[in-house]
mmJSON file of the N, C-alpha and C atoms, coordinates in Angstrom:
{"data_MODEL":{"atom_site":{
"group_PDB":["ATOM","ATOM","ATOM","ATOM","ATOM","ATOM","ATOM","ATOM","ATOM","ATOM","ATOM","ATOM","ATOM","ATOM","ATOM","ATOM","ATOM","ATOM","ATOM","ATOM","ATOM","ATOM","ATOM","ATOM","ATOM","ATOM","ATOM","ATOM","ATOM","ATOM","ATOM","ATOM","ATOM","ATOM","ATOM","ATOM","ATOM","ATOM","ATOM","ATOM","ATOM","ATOM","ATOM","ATOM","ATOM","ATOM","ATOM","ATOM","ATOM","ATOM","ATOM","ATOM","ATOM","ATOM","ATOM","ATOM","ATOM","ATOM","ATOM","ATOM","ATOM","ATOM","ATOM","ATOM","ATOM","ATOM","ATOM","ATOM","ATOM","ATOM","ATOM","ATOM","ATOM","ATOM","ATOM","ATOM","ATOM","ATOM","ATOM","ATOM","ATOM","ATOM","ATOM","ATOM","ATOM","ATOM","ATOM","ATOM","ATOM","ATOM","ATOM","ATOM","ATOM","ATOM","ATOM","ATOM","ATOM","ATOM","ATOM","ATOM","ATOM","ATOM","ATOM","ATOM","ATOM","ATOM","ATOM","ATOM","ATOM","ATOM","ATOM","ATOM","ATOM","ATOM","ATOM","ATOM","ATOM","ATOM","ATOM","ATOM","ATOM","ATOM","ATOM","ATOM","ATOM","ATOM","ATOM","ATOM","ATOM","ATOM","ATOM","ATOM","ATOM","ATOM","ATOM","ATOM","ATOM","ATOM","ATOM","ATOM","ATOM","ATOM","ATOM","ATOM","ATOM","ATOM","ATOM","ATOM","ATOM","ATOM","ATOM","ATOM","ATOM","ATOM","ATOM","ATOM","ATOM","ATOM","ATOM","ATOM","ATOM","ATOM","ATOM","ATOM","ATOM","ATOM","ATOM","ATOM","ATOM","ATOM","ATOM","ATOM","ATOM","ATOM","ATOM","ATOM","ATOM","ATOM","ATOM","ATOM","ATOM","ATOM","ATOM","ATOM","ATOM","ATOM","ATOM","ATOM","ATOM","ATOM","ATOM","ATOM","ATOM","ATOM","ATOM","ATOM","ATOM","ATOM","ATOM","ATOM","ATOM","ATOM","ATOM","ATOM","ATOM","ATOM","ATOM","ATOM","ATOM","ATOM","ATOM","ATOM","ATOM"],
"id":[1,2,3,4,5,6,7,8,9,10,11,12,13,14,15,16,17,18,19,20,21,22,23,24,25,26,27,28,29,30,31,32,33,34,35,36,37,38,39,40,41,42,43,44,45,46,47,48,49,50,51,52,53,54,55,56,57,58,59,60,61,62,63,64,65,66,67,68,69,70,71,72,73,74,75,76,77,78,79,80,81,82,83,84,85,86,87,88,89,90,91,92,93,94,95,96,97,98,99,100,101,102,103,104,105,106,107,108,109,110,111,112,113,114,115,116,117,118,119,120,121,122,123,124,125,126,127,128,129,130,131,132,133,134,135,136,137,138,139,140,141,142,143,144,145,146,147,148,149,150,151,152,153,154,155,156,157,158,159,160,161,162,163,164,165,166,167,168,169,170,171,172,173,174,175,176,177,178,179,180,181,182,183,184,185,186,187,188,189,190,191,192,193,194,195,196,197,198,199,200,201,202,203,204,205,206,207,208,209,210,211,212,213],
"type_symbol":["N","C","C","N","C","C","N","C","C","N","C","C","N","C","C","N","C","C","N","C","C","N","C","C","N","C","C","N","C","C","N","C","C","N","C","C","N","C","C","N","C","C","N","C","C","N","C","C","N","C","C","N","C","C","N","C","C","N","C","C","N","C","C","N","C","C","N","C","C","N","C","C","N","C","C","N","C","C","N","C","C","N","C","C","N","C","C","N","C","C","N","C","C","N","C","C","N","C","C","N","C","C","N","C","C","N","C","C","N","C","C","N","C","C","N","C","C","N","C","C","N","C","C","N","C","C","N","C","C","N","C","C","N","C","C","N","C","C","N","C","C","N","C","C","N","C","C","N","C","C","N","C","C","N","C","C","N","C","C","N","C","C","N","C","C","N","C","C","N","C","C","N","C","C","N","C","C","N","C","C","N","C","C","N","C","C","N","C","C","N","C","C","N","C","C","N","C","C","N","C","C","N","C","C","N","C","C","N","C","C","N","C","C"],
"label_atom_id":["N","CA","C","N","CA","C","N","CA","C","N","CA","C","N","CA","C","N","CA","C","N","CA","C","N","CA","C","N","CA","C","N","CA","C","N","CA","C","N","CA","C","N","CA","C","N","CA","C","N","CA","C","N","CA","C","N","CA","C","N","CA","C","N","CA","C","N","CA","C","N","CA","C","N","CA","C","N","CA","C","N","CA","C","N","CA","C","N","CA","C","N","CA","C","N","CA","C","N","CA","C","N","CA","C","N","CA","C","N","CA","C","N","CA","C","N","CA","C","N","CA","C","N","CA","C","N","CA","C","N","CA","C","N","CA","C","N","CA","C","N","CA","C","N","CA","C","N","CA","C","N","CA","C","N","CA","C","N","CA","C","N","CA","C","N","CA","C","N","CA","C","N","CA","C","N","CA","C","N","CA","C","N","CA","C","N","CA","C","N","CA","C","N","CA","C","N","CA","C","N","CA","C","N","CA","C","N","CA","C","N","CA","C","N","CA","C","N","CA","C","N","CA","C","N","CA","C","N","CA","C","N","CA","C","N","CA","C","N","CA","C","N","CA","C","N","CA","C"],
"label_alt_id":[null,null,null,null,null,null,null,null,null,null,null,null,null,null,null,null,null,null,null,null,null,null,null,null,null,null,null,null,null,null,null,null,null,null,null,null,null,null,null,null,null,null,null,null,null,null,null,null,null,null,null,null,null,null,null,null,null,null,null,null,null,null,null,null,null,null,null,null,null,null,null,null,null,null,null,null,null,null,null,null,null,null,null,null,null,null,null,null,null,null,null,null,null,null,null,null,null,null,null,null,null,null,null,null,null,null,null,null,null,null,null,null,null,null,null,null,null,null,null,null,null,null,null,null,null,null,null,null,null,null,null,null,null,null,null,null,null,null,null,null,null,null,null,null,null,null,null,null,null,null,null,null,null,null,null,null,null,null,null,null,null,null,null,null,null,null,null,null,null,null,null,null,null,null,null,null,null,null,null,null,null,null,null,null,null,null,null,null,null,null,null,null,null,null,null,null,null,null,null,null,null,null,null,null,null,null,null,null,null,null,null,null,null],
"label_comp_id":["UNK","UNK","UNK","UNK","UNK","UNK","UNK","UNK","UNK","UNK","UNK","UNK","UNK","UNK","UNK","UNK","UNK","UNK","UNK","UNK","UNK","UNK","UNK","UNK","UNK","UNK","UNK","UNK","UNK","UNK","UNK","UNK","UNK","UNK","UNK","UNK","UNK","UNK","UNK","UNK","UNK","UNK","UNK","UNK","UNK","UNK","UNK","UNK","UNK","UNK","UNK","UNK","UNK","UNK","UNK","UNK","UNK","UNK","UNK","UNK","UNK","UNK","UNK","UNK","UNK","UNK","UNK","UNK","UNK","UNK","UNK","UNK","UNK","UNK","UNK","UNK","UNK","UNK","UNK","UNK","UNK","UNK","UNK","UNK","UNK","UNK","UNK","UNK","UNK","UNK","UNK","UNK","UNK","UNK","UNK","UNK","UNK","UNK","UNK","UNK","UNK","UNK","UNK","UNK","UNK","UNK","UNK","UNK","UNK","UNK","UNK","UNK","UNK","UNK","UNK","UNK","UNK","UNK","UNK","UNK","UNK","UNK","UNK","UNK","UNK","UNK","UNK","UNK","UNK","UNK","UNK","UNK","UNK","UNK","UNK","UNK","UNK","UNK","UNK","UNK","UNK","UNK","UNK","UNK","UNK","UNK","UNK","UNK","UNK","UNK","UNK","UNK","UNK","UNK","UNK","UNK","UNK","UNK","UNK","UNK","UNK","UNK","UNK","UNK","UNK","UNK","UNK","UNK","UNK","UNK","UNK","UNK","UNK","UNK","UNK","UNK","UNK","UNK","UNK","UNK","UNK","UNK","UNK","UNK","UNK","UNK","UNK","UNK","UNK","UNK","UNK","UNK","UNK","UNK","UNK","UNK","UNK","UNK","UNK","UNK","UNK","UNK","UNK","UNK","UNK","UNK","UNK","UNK","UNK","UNK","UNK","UNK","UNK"],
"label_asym_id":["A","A","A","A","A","A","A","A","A","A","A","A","A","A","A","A","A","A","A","A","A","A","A","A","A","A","A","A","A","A","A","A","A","A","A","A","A","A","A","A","A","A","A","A","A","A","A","A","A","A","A","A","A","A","A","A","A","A","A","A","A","A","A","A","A","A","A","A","A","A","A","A","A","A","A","A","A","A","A","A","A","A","A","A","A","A","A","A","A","A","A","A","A","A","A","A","A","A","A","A","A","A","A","A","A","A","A","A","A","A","A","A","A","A","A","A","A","A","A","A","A","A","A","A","A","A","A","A","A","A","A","A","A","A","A","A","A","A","A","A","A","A","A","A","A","A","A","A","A","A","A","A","A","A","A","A","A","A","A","A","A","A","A","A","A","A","A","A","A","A","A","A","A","A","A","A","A","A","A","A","A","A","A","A","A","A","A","A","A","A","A","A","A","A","A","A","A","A","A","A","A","A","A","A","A","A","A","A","A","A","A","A","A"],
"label_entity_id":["1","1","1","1","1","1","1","1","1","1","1","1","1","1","1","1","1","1","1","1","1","1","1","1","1","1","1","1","1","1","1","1","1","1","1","1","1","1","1","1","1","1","1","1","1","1","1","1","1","1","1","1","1","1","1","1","1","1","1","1","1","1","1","1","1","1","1","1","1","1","1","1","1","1","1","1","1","1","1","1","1","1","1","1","1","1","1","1","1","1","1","1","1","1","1","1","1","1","1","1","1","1","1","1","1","1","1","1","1","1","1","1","1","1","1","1","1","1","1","1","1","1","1","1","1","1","1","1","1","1","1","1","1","1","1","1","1","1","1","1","1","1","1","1","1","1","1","1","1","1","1","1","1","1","1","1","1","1","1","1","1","1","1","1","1","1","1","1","1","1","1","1","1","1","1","1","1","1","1","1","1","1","1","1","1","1","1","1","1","1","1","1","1","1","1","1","1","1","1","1","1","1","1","1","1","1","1","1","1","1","1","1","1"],
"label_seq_id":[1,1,1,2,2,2,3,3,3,4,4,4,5,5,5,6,6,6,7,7,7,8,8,8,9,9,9,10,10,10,11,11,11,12,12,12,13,13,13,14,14,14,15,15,15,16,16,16,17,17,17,18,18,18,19,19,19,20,20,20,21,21,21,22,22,22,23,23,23,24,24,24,25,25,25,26,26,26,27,27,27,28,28,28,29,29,29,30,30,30,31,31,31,32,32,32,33,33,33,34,34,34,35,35,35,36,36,36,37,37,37,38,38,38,39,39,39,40,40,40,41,41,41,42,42,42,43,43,43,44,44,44,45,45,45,46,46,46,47,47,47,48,48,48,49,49,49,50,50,50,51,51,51,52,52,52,53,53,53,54,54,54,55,55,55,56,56,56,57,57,57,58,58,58,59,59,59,60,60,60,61,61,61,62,62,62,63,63,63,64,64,64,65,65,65,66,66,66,67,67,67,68,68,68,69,69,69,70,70,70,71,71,71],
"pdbx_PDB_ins_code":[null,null,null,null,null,null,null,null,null,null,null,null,null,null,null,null,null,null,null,null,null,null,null,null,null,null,null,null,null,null,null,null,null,null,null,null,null,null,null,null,null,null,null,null,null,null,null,null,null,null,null,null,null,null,null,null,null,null,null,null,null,null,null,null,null,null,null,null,null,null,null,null,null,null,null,null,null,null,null,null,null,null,null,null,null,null,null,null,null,null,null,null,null,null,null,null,null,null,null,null,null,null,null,null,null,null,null,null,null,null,null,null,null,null,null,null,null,null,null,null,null,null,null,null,null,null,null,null,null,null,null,null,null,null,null,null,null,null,null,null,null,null,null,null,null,null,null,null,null,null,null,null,null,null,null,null,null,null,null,null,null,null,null,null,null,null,null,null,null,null,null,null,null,null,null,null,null,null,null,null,null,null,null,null,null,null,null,null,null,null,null,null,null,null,null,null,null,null,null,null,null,null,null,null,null,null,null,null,null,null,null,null,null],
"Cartn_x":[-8.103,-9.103,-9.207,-8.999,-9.082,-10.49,-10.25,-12.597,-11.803,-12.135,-11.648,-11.984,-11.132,-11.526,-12.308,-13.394,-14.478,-13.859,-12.77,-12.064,-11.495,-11.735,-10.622,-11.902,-12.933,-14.001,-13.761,-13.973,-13.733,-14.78,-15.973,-16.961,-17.399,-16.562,-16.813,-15.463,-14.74,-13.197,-13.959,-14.598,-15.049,-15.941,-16.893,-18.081,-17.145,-16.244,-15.461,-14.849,-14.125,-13.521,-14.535,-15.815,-16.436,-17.229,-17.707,-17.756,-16.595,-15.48,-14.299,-13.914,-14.056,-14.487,-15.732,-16.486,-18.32,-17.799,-16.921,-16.967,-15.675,-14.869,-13.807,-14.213,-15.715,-16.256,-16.757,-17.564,-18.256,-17.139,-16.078,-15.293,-14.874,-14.44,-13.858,-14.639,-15.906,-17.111,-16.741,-16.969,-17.037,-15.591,-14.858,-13.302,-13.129,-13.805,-13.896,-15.064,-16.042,-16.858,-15.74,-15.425,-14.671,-13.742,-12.497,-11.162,-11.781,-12.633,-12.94,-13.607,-14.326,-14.789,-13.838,-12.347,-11.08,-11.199,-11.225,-10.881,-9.273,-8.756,-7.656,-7.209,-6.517,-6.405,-6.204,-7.024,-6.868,-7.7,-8.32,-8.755,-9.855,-10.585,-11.237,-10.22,-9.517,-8.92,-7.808,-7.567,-6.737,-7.591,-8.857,-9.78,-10.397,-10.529,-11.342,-9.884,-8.378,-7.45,-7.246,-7.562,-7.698,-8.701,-9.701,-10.973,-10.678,-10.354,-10.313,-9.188,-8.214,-6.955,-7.127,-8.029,-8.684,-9.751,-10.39,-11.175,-10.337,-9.668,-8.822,-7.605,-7.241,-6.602,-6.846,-8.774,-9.546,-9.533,-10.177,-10.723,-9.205,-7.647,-7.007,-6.358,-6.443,-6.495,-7.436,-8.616,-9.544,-9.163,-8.862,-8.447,-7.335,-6.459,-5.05,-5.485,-6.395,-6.694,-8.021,-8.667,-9.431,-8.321,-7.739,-7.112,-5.744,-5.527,-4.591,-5.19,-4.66,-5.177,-4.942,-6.04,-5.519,-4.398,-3.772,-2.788,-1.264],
"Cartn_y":[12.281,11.282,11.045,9.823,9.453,8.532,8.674,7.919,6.967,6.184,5.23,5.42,5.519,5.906,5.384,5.366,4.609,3.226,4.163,3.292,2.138,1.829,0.821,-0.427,-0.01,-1.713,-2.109,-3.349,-4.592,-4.333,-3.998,-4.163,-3.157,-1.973,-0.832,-0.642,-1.463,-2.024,-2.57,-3.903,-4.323,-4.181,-3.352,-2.662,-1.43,-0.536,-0.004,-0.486,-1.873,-2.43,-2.774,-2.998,-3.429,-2.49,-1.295,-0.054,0.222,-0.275,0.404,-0.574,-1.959,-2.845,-2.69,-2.238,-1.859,-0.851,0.194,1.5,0.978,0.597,-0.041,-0.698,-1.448,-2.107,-1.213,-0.284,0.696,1.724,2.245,3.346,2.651,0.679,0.14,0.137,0.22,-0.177,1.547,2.374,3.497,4.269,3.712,3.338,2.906,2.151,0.777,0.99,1.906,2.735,3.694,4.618,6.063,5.89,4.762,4.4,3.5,2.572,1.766,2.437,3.344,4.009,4.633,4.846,5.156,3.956,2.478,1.481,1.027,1.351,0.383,-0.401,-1.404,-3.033,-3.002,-3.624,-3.726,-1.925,-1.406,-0.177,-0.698,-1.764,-1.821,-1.943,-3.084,-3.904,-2.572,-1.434,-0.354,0.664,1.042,1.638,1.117,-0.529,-0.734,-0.54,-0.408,-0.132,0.961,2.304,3.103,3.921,3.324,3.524,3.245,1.913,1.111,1.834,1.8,3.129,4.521,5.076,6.468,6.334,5.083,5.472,4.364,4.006,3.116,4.978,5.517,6.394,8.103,7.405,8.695,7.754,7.068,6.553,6.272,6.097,5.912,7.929,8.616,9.99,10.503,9.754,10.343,9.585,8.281,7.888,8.045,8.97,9.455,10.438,11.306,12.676,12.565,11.334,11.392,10.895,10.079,9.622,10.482,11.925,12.695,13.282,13.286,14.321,15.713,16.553,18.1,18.414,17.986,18.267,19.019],
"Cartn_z":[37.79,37.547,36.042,35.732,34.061,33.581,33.005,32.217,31.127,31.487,29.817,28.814,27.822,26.342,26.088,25.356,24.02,23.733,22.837,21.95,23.054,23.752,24.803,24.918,24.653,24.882,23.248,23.769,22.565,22.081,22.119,21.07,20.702,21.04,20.322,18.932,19.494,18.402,17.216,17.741,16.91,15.708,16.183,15.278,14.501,14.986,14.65,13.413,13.513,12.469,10.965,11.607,10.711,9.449,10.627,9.649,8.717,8.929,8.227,6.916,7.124,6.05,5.119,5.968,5.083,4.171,4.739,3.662,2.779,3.411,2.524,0.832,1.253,-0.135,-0.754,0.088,-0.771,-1.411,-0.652,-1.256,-2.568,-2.472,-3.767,-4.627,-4.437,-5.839,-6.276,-5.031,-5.877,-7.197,-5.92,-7.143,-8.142,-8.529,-9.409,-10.839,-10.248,-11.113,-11.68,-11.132,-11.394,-12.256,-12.117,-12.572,-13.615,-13.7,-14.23,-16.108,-15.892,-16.978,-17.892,-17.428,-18.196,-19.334,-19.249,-19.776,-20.247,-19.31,-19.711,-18.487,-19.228,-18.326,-17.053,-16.52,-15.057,-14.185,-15.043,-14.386,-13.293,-13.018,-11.911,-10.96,-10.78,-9.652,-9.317,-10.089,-9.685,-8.966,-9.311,-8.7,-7.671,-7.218,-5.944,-5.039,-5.375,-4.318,-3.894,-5.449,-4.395,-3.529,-4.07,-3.008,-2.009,-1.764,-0.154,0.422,0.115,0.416,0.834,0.097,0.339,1.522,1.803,3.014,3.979,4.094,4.959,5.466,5.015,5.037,6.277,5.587,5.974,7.551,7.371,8.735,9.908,8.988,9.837,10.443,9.666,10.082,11.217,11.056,11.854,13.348,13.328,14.348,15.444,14.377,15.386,15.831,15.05,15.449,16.562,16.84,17.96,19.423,19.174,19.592,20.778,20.238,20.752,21.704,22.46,23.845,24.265,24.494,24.105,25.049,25.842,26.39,25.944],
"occupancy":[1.0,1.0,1.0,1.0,1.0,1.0,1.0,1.0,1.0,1.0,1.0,1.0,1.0,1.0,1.0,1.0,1.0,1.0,1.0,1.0,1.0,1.0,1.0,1.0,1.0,1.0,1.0,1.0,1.0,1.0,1.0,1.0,1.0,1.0,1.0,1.0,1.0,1.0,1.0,1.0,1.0,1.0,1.0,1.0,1.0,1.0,1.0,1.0,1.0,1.0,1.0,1.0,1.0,1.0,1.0,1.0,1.0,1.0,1.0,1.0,1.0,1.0,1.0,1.0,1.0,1.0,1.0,1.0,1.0,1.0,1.0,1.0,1.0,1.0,1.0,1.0,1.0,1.0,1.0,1.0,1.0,1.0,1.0,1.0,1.0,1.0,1.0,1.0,1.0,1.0,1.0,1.0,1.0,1.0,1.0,1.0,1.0,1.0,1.0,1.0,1.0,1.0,1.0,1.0,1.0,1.0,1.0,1.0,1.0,1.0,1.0,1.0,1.0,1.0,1.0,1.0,1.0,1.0,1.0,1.0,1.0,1.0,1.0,1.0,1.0,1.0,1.0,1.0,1.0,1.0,1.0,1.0,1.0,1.0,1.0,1.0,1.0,1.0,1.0,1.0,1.0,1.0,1.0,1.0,1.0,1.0,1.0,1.0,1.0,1.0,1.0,1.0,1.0,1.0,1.0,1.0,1.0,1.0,1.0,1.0,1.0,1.0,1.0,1.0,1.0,1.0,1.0,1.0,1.0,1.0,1.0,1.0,1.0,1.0,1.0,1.0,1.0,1.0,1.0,1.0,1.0,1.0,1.0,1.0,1.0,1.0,1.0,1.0,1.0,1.0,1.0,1.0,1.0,1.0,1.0,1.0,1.0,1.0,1.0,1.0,1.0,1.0,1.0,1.0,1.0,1.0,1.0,1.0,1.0,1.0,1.0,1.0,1.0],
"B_iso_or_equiv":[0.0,0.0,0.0,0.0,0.0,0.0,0.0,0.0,0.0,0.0,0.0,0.0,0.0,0.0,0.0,0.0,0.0,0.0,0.0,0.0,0.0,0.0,0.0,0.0,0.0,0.0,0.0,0.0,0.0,0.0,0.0,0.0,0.0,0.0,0.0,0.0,0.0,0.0,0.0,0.0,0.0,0.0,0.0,0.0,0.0,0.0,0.0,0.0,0.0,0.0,0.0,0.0,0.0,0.0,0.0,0.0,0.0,0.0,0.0,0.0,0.0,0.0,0.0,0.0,0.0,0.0,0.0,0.0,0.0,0.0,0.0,0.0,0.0,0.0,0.0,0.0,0.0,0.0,0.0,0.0,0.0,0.0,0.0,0.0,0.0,0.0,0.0,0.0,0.0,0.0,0.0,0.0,0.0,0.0,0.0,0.0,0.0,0.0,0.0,0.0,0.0,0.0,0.0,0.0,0.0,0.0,0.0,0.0,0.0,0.0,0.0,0.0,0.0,0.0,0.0,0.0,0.0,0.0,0.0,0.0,0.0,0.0,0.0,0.0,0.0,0.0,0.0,0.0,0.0,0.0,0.0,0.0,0.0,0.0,0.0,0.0,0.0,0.0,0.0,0.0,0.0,0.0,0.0,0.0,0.0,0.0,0.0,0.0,0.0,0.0,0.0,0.0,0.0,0.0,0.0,0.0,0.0,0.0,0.0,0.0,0.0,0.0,0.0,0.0,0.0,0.0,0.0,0.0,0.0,0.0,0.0,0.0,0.0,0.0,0.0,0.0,0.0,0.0,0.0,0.0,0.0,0.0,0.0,0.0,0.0,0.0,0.0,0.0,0.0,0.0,0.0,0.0,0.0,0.0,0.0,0.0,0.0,0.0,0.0,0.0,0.0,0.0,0.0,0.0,0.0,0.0,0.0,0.0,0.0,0.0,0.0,0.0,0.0],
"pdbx_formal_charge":[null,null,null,null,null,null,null,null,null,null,null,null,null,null,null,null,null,null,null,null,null,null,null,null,null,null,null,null,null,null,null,null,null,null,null,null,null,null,null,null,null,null,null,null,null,null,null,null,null,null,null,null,null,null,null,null,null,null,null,null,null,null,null,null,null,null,null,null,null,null,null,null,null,null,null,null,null,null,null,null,null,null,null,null,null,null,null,null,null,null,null,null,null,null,null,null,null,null,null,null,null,null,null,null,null,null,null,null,null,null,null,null,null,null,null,null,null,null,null,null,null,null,null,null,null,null,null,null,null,null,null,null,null,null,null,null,null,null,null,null,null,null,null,null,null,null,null,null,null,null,null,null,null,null,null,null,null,null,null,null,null,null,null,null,null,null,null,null,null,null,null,null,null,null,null,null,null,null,null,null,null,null,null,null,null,null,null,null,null,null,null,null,null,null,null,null,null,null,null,null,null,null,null,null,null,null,null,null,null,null,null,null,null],
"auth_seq_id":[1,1,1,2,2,2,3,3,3,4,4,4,5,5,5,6,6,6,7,7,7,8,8,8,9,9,9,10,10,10,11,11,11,12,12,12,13,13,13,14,14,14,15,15,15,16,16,16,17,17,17,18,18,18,19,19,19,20,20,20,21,21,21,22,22,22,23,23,23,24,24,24,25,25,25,26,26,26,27,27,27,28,28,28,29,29,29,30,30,30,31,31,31,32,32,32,33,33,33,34,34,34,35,35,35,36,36,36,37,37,37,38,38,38,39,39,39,40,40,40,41,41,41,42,42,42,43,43,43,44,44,44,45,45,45,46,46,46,47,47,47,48,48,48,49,49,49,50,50,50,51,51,51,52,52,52,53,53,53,54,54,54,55,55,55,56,56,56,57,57,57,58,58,58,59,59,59,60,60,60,61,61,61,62,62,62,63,63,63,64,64,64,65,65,65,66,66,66,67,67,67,68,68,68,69,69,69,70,70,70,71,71,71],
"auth_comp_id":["UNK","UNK","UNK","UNK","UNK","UNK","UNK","UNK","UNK","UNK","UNK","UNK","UNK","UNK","UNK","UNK","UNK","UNK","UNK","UNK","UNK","UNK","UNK","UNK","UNK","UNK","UNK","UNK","UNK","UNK","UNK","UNK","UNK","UNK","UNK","UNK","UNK","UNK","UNK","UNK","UNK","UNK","UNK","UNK","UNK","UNK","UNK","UNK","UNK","UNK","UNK","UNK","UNK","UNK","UNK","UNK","UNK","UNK","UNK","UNK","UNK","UNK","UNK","UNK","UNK","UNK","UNK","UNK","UNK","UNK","UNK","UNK","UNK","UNK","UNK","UNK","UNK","UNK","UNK","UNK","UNK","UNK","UNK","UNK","UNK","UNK","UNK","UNK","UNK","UNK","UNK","UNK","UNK","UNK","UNK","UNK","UNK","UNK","UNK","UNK","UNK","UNK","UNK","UNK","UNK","UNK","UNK","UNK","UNK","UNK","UNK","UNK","UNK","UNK","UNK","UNK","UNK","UNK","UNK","UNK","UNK","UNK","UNK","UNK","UNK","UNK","UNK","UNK","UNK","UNK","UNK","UNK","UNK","UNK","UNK","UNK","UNK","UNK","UNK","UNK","UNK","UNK","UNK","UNK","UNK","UNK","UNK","UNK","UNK","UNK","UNK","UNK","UNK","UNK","UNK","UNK","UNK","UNK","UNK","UNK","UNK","UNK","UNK","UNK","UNK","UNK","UNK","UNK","UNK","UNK","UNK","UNK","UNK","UNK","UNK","UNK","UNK","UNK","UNK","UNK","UNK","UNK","UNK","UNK","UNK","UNK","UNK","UNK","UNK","UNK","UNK","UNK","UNK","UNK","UNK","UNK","UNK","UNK","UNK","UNK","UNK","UNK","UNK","UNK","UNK","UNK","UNK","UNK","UNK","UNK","UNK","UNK","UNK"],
"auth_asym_id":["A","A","A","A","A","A","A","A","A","A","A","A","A","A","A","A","A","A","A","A","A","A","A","A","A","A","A","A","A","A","A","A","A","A","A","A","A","A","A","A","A","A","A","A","A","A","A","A","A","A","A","A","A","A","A","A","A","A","A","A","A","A","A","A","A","A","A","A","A","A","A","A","A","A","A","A","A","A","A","A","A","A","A","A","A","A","A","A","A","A","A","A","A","A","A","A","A","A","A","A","A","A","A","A","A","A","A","A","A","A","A","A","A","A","A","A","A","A","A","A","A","A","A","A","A","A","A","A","A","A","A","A","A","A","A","A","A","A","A","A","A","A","A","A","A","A","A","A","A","A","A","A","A","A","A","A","A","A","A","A","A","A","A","A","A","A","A","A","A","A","A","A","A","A","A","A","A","A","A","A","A","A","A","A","A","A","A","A","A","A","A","A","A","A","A","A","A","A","A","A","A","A","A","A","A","A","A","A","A","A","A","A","A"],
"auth_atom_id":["N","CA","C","N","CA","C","N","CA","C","N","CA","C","N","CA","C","N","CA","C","N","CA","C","N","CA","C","N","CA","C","N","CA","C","N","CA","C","N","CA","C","N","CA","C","N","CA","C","N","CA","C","N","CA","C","N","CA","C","N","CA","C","N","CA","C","N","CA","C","N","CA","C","N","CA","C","N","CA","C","N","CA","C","N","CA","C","N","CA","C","N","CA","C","N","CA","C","N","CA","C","N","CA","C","N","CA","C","N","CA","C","N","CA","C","N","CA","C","N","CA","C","N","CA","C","N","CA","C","N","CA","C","N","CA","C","N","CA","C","N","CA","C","N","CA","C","N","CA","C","N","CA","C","N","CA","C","N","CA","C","N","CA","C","N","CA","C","N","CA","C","N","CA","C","N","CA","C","N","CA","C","N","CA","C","N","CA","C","N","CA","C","N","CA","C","N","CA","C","N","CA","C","N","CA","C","N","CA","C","N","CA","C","N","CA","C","N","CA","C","N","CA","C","N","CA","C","N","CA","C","N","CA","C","N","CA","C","N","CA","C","N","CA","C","N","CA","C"],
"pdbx_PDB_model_num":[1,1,1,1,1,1,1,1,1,1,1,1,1,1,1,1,1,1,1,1,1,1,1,1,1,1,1,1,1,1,1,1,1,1,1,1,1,1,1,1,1,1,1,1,1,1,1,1,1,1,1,1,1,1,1,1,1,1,1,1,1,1,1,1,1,1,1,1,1,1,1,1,1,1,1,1,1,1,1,1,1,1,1,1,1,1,1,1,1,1,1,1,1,1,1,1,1,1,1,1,1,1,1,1,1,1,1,1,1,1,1,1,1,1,1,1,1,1,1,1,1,1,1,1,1,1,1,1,1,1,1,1,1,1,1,1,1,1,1,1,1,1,1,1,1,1,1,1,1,1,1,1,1,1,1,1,1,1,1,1,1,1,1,1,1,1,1,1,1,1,1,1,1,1,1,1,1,1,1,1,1,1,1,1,1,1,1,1,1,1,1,1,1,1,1,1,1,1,1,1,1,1,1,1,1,1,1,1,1,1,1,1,1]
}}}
């Protein structure tokens, strides 16, 4: 007998996606602060990538690893 995943309704996808864009801005501001206080050229627009990278990264880790089945 199998239960459908969470992850399998559309509007749990969806809200899903959107948390992951929400932190995406926030991880870049926080990037963008951090890298940005170095001062050299272009240190924001290098720091909001790897913010958004670092939690685009986290959130895609966390998703394979919910995702596996203890089998």
């Amino acid at each position: 007998m199998s239960s459908a995943s969470l992850q399998d309704n559309v509007v749990v996808q969806f809200l899903v996606g959107l948390v992951v864009i929400t932190a995406m801005f926030v991880g870049g501001g926080g990037g963008a602060v951090v890298v940005g206080s170095l001062g050299f050229p272009y240190a924001d627009v290098v720091g909001v990538f790897l913010g958004s990278l670092l939690v685009f990264l986290a959130f895609a880790a966390l998703s394979v690893r919910s995702g596996q089945d203890g089998a």
